[in-house]
LOTIMI-909056 format. One record per residue (C-alpha): x, y negated, z; residue in one letter. Coordinates in steps of 0.5 Angstrom, whole numbers, padded with zeros to 4 digits, always signed. Layout:
! LOTIMI-909056
XYZA...
***
This chain:
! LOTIMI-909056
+0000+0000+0000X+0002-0008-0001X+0001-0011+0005X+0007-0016+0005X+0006-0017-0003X-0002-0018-0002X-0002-0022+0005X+0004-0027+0000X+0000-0028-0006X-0007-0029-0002X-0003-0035+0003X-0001-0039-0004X-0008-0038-0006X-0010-0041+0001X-0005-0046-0001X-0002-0045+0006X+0005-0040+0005X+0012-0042+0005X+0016-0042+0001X+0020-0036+0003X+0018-0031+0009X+0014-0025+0010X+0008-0027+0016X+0003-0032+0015X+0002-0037+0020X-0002-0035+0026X-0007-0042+0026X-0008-0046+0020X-0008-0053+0022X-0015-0058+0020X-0013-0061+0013X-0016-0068+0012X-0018-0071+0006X-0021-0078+0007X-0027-0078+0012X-0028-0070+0010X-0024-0065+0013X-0024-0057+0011X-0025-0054+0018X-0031-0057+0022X-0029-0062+0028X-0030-0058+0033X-0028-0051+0031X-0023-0048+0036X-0017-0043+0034X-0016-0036+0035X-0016-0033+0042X-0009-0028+0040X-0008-0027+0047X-0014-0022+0047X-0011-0018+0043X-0005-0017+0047X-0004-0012+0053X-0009-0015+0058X-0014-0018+0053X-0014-0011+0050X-0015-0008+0056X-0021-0012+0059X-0025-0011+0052X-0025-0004+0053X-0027-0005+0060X-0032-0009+0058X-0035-0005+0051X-0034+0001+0055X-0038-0001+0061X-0043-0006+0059X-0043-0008+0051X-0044-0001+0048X-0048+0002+0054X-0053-0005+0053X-0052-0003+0044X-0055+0004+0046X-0060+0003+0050X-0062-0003+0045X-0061+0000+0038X-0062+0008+0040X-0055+0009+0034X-0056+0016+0030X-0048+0016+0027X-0047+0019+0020X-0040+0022+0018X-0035+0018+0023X-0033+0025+0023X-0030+0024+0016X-0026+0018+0018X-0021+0022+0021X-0018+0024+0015X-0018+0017+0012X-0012+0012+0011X-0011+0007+0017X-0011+0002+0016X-0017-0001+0012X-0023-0005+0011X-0029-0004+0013X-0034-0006+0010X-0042-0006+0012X-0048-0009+0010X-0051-0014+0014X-0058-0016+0017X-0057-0017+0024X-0052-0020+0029X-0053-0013+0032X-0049-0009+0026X-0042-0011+0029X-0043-0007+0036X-0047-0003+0033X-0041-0001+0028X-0036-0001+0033X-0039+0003+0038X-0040+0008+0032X-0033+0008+0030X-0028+0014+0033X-0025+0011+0039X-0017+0011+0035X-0021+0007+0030X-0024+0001+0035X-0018+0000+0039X-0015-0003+0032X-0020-0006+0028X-0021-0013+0029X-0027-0017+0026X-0027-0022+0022X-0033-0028+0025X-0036-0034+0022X-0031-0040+0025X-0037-0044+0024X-0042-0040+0028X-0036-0037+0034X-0030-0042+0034X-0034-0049+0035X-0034-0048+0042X-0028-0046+0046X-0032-0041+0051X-0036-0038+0044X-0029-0037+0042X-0027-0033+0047X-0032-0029+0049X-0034-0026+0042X-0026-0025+0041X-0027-0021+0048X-0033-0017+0046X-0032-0015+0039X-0024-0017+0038X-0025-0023+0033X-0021-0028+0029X-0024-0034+0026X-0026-0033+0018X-0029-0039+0014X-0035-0037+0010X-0034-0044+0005X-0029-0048+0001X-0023-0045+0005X-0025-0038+0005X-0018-0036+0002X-0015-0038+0009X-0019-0032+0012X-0017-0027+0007X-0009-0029+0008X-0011-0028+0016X-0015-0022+0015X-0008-0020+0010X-0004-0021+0016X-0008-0016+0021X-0008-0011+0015X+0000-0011+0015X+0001-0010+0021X-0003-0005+0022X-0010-0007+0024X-0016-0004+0021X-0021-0011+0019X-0029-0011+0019X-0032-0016+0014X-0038-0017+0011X-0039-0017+0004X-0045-0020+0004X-0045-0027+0006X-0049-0028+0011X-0055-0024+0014X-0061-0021+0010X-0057-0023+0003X-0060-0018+0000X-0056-0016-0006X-0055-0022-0009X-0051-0024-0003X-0045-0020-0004X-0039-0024-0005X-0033-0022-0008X-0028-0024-0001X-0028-0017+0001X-0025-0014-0006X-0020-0020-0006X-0017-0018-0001X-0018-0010-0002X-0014-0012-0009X-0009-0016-0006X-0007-0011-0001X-0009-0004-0003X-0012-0003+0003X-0018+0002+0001X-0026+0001+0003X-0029+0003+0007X-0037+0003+0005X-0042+0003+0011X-0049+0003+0011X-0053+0000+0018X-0060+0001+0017X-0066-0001+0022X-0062-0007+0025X-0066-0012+0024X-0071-0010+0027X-0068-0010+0033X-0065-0017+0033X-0068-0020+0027X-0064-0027+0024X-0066-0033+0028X-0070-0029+0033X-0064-0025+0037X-0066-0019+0041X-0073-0017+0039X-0075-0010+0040X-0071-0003+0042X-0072+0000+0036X-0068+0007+0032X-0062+0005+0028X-0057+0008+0023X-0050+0007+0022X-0048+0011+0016X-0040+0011+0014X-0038+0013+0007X-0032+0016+0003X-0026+0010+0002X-0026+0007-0004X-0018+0006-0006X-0018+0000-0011X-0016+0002-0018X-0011+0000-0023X-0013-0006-0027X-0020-0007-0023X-0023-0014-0022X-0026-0017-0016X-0033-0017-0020X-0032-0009-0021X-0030-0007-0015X-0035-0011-0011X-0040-0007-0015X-0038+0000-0014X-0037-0003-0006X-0045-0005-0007X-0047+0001-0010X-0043+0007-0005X-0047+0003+0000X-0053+0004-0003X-0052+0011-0004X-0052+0012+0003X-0059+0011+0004X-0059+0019+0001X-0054+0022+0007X-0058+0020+0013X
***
């Protein structure tokens, strides 16, 4: 796999690399144009200390004991074919539809125990890091970094390039936000997929938005399922557009394993 070569190409992309030198930086700055800035005033940085041993720590305590025990007793998860990730390459990119603020637990809780404690999970910079303590406490629970959703998309897919490299599975949705339906998958995912040569890893949660549906939160228990597919590797020659599609269709043709 390319992970150094991909991180690179996606950071000049982002117009952020240096000229030489294999990591990328861990934060990026606010850039200012006139009055406009790209990232929100408000927007905090990554909490990178939670990924350290203390931080990792306290998250399994607390997905342990209350995070994923609340997901459970909220969702009532039947998981398809985890099993199989046992024999998948790591790290990867995991890549889930999306309908609820729910799908993450509910996916991380799904994921074999060796799988969880080394994904990181890819959070809407304008939704979790406007405010300090929504900060940390969504990198607490779920093991986040800051991704941009608009113009500087780019940055977060360099960011996301980096925790590939050095070994971390990366959740992001391909879709860009929740209930987009078909329409709503972007071709992000794919980039970064191309870029590094890290293999998809297609899943399928149904039933979510049910039980939290957007705009409302916690609304119901309800059933739901959490189907993982076989990776996807990257082909030679493959376009972002093709490869955002053959990821839309392997997590339709889920819906025939449940």
């Amino acid at each position: 796999m390319r992970f150094a070569a991909g991180g690179q190409r996606l950071e000049r992309l982002a117009g952020t690399a240096p000229a030489h030198g294999p990591r990328a930086p861990r934060r990026w700055p606010t850039i200012r144009a006139g009055t406009e800035q790209a990232w929100p005033a408000a927007e905090v940085g990554d909490a990178e200390w939670l990924r350290g041993p203390l931080g990792s720590a306290a998250r399994e305590v607390v997905q342990q004991g209350l995070l994923f025990p609340a997901t459970r007793w909220a969702a009532s998860p039947r998981i398809v074919g985890a099993a199989d990730l046992a024999h998948a390459p790591q790290p990867a990119i995991l890549a889930p539809n999306h309908a609820s603020d729910i799908d993450t637990p509910l996916v991380l809780l799904a994921l074999p125990r060796a799988w969880c404690s080394r994904t990181v999970v890819g959070a809407a910079a304008d939704r979790f890091y406007r405010r300090h303590r929504i900060a940390v406490a969504t990198g607490l629970l779920f093991n986040t970094f800051p991704f941009d959703r608009g113009g500087g998309q780019r940055r977060g897919l360099a960011t996301a390039a980096t925790h590939l490299r050095e070994g971390r599975n990366v959740l992001l949705y391909p879709q860009g936000t929740r209930e987009a339906g078909a329409e709503g998958y972007r071709r992000g995912v794919a980039d970064l997929a191309l870029a590094t040569g890290a293999p998809l890893i297609p899943i399928q949660v149904t039933g979510s938005a049910l039980v939290m549906p957007k705009g409302r939160g916690l609304d119901r228990r309800a059933r739901t399922t959490v189907t993982f597919g076989r990776p996807l590797a990257p082909a030679h020659g493959e376009t972002p557009s093709e490869l955002t599609a053959r990821l839309e269709a392997a997590i339709a043709a889920l819906e025939r394993r449940r």
